[in-house]
C-alpha positions as YAML, in Angstrom:
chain: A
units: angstrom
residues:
- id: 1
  name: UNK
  ca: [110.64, 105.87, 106.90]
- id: 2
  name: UNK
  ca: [113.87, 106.00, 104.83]
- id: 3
  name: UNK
  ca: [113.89, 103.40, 102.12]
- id: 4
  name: UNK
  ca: [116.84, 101.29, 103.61]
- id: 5
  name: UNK
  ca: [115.34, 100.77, 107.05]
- id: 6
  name: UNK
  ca: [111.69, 99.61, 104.62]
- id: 7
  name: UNK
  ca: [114.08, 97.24, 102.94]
- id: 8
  name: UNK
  ca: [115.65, 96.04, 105.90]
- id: 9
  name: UNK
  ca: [111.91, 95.63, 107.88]
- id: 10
  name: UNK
  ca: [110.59, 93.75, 105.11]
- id: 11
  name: UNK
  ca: [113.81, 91.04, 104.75]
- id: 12
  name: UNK
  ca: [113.71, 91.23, 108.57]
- id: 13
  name: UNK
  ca: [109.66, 90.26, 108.60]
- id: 14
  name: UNK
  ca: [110.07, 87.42, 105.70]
- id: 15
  name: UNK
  ca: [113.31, 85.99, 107.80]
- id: 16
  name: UNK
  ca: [111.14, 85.58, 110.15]
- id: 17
  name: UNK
  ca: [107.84, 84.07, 108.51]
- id: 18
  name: UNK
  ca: [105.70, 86.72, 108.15]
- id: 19
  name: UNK
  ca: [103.12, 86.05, 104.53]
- id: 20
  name: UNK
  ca: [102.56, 89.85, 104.53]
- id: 21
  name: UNK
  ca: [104.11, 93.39, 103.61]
- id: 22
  name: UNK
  ca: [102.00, 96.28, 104.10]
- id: 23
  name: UNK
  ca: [104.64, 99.46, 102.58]
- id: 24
  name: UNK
  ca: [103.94, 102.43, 101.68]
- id: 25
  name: UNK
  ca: [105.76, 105.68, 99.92]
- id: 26
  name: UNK
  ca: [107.44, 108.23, 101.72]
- id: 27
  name: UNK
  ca: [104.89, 111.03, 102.00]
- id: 28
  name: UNK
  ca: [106.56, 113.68, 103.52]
- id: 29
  name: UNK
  ca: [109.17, 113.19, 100.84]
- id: 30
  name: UNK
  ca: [105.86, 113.48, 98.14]
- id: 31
  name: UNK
  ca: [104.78, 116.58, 99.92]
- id: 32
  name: UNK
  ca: [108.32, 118.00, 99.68]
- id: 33
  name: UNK
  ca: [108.34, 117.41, 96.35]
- id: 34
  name: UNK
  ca: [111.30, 115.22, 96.38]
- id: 35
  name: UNK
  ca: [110.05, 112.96, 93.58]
- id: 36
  name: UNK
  ca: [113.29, 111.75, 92.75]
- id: 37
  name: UNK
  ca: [113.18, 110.04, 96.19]
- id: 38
  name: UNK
  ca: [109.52, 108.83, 95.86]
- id: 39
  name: UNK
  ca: [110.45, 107.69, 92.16]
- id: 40
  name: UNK
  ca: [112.99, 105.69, 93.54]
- id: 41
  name: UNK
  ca: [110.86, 104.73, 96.79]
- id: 42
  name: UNK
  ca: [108.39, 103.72, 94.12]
- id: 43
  name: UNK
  ca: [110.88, 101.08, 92.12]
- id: 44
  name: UNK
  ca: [111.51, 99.73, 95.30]
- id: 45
  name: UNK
  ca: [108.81, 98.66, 95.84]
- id: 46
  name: UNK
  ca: [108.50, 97.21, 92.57]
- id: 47
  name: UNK
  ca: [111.51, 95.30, 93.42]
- id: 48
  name: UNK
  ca: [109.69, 94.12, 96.75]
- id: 49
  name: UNK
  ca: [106.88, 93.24, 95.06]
- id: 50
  name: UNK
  ca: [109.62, 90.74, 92.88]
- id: 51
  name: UNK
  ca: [110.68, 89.45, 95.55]
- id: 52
  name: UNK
  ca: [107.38, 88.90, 97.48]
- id: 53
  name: UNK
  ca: [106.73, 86.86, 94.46]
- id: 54
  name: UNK
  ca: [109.85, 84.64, 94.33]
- id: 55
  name: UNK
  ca: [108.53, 84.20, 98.48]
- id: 56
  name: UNK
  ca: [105.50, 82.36, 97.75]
- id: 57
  name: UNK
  ca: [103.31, 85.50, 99.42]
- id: 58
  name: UNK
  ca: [99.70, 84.77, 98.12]
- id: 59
  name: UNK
  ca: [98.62, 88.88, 97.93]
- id: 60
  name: UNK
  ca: [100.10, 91.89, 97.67]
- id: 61
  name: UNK
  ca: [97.62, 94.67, 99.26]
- id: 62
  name: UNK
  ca: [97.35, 98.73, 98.00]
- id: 63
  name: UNK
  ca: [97.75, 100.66, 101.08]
- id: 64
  name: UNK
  ca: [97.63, 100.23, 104.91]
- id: 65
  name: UNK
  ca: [94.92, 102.56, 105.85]
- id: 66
  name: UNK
  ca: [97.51, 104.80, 107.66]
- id: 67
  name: UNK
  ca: [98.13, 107.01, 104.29]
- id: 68
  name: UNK
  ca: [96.24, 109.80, 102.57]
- id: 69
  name: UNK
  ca: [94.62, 108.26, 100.67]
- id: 70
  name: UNK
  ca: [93.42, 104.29, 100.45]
- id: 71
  name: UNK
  ca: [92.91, 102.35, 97.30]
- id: 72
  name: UNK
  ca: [93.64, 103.45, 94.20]
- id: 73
  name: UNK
  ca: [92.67, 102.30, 90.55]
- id: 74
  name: UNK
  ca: [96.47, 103.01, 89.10]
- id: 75
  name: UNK
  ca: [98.06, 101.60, 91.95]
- id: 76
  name: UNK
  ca: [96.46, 98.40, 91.24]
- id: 77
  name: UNK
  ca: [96.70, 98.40, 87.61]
- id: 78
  name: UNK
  ca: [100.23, 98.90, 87.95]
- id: 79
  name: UNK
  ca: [100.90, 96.06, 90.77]
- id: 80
  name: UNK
  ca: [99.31, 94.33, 88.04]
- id: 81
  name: UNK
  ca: [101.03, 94.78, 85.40]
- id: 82
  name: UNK
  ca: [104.46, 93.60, 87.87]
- id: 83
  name: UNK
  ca: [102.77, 90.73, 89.39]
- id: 84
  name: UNK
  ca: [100.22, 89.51, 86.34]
- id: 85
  name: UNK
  ca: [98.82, 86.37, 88.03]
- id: 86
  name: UNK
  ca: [101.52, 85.45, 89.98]
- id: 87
  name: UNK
  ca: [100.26, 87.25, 93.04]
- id: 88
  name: UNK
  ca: [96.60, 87.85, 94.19]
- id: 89
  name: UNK
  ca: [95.82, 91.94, 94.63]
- id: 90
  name: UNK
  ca: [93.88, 93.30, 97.79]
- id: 91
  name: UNK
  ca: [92.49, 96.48, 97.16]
- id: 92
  name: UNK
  ca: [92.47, 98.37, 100.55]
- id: 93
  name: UNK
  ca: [90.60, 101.55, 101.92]
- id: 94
  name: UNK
  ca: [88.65, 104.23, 100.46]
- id: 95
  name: UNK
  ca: [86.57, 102.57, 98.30]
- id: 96
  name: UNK
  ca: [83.12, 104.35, 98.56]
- id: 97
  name: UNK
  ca: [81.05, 102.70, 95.66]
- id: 98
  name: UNK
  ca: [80.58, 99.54, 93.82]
- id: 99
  name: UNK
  ca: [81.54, 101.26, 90.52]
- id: 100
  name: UNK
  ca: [85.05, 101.76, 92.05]
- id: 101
  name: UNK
  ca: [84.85, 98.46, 93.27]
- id: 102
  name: UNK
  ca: [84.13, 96.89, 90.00]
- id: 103
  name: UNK
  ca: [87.10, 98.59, 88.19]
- id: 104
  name: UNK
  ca: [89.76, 97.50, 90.79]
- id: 105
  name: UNK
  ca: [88.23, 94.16, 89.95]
- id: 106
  name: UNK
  ca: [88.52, 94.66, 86.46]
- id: 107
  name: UNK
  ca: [92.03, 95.98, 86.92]
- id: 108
  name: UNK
  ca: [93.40, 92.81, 88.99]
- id: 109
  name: UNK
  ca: [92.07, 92.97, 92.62]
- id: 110
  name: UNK
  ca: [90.61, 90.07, 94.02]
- id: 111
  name: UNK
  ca: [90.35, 91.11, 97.75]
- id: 112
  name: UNK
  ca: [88.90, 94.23, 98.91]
- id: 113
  name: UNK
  ca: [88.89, 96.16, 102.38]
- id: 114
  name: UNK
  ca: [86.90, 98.12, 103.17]
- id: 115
  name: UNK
  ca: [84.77, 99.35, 106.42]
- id: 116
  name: UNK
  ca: [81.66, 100.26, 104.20]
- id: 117
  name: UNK
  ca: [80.50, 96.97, 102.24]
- id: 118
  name: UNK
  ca: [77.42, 97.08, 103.55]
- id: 119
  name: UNK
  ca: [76.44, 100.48, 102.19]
- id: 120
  name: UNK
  ca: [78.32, 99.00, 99.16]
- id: 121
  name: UNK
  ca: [76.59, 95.88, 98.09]
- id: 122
  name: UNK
  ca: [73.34, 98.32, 99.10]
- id: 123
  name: UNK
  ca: [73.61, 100.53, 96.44]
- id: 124
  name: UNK
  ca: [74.50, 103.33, 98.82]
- id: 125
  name: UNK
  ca: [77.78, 105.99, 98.17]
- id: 126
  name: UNK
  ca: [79.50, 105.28, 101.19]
- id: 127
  name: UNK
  ca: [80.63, 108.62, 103.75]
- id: 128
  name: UNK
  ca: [83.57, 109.06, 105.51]
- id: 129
  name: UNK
  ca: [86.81, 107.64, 105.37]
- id: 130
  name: UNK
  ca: [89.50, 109.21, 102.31]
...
């Protein structure tokens, strides 16, 4: 989805009352190598992350489970680092293991989804999934 039309959604969604954004970067762009286009993709969403603050949004989440990849340790560090405690972090998808758990928690996330806490909180490296 072209920037503009996320931009629009997302003012569109708020207008309208929704509490939460799910976005995500343009990955056939990434694949293309068209970086420039993800780069600015990227400060976009920086931006919406701004302005999901000034909304009075409670959590900003890491990925909607619909990308290549789920949660990500820099990806929260960095929504972080925008938001400091002005927003609460979900950490979403792929995490496998309580050590990668732990260090999204360390790094800001206070919410985490995932489809394997059970084998989580067990001990066990979760299979499947990212």
């Amino acid at each position: 989805m072209i920037t503009q039309a996320k931009a629009h959604e997302t003012k569109l969604a708020i207008d309208h009352g929704a509490n939460e954004i799910d976005m995500v970067i343009n990955i056939g762009r990434f694949k293309q190598g068209d970086y420039e286009y993800v780069l600015n993709d990227i400060k976009k969403v920086k931006k919406a992350t701004e302005i999901v603050m000034k909304s009075g949004a409670e959590f900003i989440k890491t990925s909607t489970g619909f990308s290549f990849r789920g949660a990500n340790l820099e990806d929260v560090k960095t929504m972080k680092s925008v938001c400091g405690d002005t927003l609460l972090i979900k950490a979403a998808g792929g995490i496998s293991n309580m050590d990668d758990l732990k260090a999204m928690y360390e790094a800001g996330a206070t919410r985490f989804g995932t489809s394997r806490s059970v084998a989580i909180v067990e001990g066990q490296e979760a299979k499947g999934g990212y």
